[in-house]
N, C-alpha and C positions, 0 to 999 in steps of 0.2 A: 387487423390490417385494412388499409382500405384500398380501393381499386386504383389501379396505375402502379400500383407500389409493387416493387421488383428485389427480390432475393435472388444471392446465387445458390441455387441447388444443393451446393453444400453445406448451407447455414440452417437446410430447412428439415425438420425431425416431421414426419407423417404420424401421425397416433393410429394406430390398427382402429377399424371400421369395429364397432361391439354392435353384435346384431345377436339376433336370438336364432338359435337353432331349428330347422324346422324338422318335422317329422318326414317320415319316408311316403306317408300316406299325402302332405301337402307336400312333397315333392314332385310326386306322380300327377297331385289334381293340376300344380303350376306346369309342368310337360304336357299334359293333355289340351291344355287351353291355351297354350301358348305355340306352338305345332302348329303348322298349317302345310297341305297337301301342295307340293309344288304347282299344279294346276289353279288352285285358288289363291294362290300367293300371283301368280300371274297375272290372273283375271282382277284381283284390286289393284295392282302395280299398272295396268291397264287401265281402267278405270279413271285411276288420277290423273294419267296422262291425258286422259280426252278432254276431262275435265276443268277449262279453265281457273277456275274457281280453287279448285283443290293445288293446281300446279305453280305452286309459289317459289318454287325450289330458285329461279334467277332471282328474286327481289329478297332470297337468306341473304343477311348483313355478311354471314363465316362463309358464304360461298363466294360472295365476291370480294369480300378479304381472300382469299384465296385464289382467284382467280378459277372460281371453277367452273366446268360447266355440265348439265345434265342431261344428255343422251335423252329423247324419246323413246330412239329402239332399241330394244333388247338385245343382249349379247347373246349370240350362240357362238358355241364350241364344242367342238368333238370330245366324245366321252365314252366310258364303253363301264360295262360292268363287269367289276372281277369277279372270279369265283372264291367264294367261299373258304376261308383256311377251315382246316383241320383242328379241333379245341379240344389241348390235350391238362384234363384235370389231374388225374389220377392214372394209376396203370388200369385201372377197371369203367373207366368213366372218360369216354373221348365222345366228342359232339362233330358230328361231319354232315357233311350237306344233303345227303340222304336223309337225314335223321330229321332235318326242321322240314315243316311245310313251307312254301312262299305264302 
């Protein structure tokens, strides 16, 4: 196909992605390194913003095909933390909020 060219949706068959399985062990190492502390997720999201140089986000072609625009400041909203449910495995084996440490 080449670009500009337009199918309706329902002429088009997707081929399932074939990807290799990974282990549970590079599961864990791609969670670990890919994680980031809401605090330092902040502080680089910051960062770009002061940053002229970094902050391209008005002159993305898909943003202003869009008509979008990109906030400097941070959204805050109220939140709160629930407690903990009860985790019932077994009649012998329940996991309750006492039981974990924070």
């Amino acid at each position: 196909m080449r670009k500009e060219c337009y199918l309706p949706m329902e002429l088009v068959d997707v081929e399932p992605a074939r990807m290799k399985k990974i282990t549970d062990e590079q599961r864990a190492l791609m969670c670990r390194h890919s994680t980031m502390h809401p605090s330092v997720y902040i502080k680089s999201i910051n960062e770009i913003r002061k940053n002229p140089q970094k902050q391209c986000f008005e002159e993305d072609p898909f943003v202003a095909a869009w008509n979008m625009n990109v906030s400097t400041d941070m959204l805050t909203l109220p939140a709160r933390v629930l407690p903990m449910p009860e985790i019932v495995y077994t009649d012998q084996y329940h996991v309750t909020s006492g039981a974990v440490r924070d």
